[in-house]
N, C-alpha and C positions, 0 to 999 in steps of 0.2 A: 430281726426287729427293725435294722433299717431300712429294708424292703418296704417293710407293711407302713412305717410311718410313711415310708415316699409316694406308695400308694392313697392314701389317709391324703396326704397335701395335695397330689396329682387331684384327687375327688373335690376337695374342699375347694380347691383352684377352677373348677369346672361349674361348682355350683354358685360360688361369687360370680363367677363371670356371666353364666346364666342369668342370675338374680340383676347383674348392672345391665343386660340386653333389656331387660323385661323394664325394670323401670327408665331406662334410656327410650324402646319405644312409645308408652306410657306419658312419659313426661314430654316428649317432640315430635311424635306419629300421630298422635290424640289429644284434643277429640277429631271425630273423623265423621264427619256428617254433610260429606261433600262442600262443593261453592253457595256462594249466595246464590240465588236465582235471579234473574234479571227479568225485572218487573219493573215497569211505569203505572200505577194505582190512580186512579182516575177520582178525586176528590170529589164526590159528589156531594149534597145537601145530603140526600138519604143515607151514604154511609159515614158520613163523620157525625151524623146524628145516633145512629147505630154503633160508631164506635165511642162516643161518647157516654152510652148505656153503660155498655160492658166493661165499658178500661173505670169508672166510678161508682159500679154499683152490684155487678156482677164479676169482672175478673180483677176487679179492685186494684188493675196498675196502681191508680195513683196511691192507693195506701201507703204505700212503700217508696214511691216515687215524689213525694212531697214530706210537708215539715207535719207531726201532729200532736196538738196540744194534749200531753200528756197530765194537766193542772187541771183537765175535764174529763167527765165519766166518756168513755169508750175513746176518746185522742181524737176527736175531730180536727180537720185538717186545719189549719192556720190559712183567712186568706191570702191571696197573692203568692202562695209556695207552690202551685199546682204543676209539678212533673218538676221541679230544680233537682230534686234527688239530696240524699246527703243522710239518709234512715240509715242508721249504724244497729249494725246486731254482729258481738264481737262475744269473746269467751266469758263475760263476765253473764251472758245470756246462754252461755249454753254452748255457744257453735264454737265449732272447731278450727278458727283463726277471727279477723276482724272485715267484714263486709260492708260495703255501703253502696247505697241504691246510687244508680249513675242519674244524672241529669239528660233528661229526656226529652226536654223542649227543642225548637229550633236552635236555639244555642247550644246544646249539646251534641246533639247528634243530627244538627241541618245539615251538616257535608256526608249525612250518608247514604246509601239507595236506597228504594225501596223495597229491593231484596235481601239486603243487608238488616234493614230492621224487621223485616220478615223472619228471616231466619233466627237473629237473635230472640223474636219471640217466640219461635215457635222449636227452636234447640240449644237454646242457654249458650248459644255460642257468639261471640262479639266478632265485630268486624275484625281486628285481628288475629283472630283466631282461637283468642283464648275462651277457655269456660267460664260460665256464670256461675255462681252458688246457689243452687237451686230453695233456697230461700227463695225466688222468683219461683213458680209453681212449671217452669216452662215442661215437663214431662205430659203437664195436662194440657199447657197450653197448645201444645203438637201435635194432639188431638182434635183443635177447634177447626168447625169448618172453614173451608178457604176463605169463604167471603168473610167469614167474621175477623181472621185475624186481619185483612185487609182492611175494613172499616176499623178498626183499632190502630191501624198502621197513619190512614188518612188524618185518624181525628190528634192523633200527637203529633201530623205535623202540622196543625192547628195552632196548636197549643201557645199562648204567646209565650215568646225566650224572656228566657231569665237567668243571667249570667248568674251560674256556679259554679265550681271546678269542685265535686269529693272529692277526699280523697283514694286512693286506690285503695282497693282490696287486698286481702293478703290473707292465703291458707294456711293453717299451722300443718306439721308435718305429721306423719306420713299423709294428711288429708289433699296435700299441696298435688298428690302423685294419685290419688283414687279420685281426685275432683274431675279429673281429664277425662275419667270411662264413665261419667255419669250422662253426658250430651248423647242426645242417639237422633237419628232420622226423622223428623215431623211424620206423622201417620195421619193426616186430617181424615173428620167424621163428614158424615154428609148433614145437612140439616135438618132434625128432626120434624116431621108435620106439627104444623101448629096444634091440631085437632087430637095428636097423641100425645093424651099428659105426661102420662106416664115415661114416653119415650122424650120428650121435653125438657122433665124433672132432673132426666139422667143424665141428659148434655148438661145442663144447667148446675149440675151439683158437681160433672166431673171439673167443667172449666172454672169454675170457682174454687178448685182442691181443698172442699170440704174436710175428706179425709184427710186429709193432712194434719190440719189443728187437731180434729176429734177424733184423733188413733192414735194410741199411746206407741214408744217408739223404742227400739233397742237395739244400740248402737247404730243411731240416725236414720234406722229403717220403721216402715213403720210396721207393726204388726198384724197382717192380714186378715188372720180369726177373728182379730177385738176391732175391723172396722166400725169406723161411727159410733163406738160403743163410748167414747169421752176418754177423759184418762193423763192427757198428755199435760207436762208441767212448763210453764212460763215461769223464769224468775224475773219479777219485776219491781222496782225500786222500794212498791210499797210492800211488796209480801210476793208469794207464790202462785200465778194464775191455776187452777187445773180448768181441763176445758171440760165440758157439758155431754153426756150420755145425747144422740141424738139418734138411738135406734128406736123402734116401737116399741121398747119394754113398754108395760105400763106402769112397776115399779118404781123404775130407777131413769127412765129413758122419757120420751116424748107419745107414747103408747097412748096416753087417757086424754091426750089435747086432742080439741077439734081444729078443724083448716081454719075454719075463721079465729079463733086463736092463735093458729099458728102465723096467719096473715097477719092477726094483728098486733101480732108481737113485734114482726117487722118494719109493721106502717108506722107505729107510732113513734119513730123516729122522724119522721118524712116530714108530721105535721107540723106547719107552720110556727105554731105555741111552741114547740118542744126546743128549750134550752136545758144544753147538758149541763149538770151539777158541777161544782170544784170537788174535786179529791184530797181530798187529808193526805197525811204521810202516809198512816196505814189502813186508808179506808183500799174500801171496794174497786179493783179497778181492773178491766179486760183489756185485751189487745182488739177480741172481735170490733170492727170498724162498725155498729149500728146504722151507725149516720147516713152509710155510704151504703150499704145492704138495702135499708131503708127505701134506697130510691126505687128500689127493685119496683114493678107491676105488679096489680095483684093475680093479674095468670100466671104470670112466673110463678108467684112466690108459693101459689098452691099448687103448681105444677111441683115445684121442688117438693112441698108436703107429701103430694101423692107420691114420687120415688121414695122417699125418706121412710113412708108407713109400708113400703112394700118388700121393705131388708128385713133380715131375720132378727129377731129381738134380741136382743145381749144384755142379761144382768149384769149394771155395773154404775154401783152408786159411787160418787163421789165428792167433795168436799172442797167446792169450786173455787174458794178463795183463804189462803191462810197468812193475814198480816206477821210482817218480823216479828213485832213484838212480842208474838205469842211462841216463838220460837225460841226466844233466848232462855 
């Protein structure tokens, strides 16, 4: 018998030791997505205009990277917050530690290169090495063509500074150790022809991580079958967001809408007139930015339609908003 225990601890001794290699290189080998790249970014008119598109209307940096008035229907931005950072999404929303957007103006991150902010958009990895909480969509955004992440990169160093310091981030555990293997290698797309909607739609809907919000999710992944099918839940101060079927069902999904409907669901934020409503405790209220989608084109916006109607339909009705109240 005291063989076989000695044996028994010998095994047991071998796979602790194993288990502390594995989260040892984990936690200090990773992430591992190479150096920054060493890039000089050439600010032109055309691409800080370009990246002013995308980083507020299409890949919605500043959603995240600014203040937003949560007292109004969809959180429009507060002015003079544009890129300070400081959006908290911590356990009481769900994630598994407490996160906040960094401050992205020239005050924040003026002492960095332009490969350094390259990279961290486009693999969630910071100048010092650490991971991002991909709350930042950067898996898709590692996909965007080169020049677009570049004009993204120009137009935040644009952006006038505005002294904030967040605070730091912090992953609850075991997340603290799997946050490290989620950074991988940028793989950028080429850019789609203007004249292919279709192929347009799809860069347009990846770089924006559509699916993300509108695919329900299980244990923080999302579930592949039910893309774009809705599903996924927000807890938010007034009640419980769910987000919106946006397959072609005709049912339960976006299926019976026409483009110019679908267009002009989005414009009608943009227009001039349009002031957002105050929110009750337990009214109505989304996380989707409008305002900022809003600003989208209307090529885009029908380009996106056309991808959107060309995915396979997924029944799946849901119940977009349910106030506390009605829970207690």
């Amino acid at each position: 018998m005291k063989k076989v225990g000695k044996i028994i601890g010998i095994v047991l001794g071998v796979v602790l030791l194993v288990i502390l290699g594995v989260m040892a290189y984990v936690k200090f080998a990773l992430p591992n997505v190479g150096d920054a790249p060493t890039l000089t970014i050439e600010r032109t008119p055309e691409r800080i205009a370009r990246g002013e598109y995308l980083a507020n209307h299409v890949t919605v940096c500043m959603d995240c990277h600014s203040t937003r008035d949560y007292s109004l229907f969809s959180a429009p931005l507060e002015p003079g917050t544009l890129g300070k950072g400081g959006e908290l999404f911590n356990q009481e929303m769900g994630f598994p530690g407490s996160f906040t957007s960094k401050n992205i103006t020239p005050a924040g991150i003026g002492s960095w290169t332009d490969g350094e902010i390259y990279r961290a958009v486009t693999t969630g990895v910071s100048r010092d090495g650490h991971a991002f909480f991909p709350v930042m969509p950067y898996p898709y955004y590692g996909k965007m063509s080169d020049e677009d992440v570049k004009s993204i990169v120009a137009y935040v160093r644009s952006l006038k500074p505005i002294e904030n310091k967040p605070a730091d981030s912090r992953a609850d555990f075991p997340f603290n150790f799997i946050l490290n293997t989620i950074p991988q290698k940028a793989e950028p797309s080429p850019m789609p022809d203007p004249k292919d909607e279709l192929a347009t739609g799809k860069y347009l809907v990846m770089i924006a991580g559509c699916v993300e919000c509108h695919t329900q999710v299980e244990k923080g992944q999302i579930i592949k079958e039910k893309s774009f099918s809705g599903g996924r839940e927000f807890k938010l101060p007034g009640g419980t967001l769910v987000t919106a079927n946006i397959t072609p069902d005709k049912e339960t999904g976006i299926g019976s809408w026409t483009k110019e409907a679908f267009v002009s669901r989005f414009r009608t934020y943009a227009d001039s007139t349009y002031k957002p409503h105050k929110v009750g405790a337990n009214d109505f209220q989304t996380i989707m930015p409008w305002t900022m989608y809003g600003g989208m084109n209307e090529q885009d916006l029908g380009a996106i339609y056309t991808y959107l109607m060309s995915l396979k339909p997924i029944p799946n009705k849901v119940e977009k908003f349910t106030p506390n109240v009605a829970q207690r």
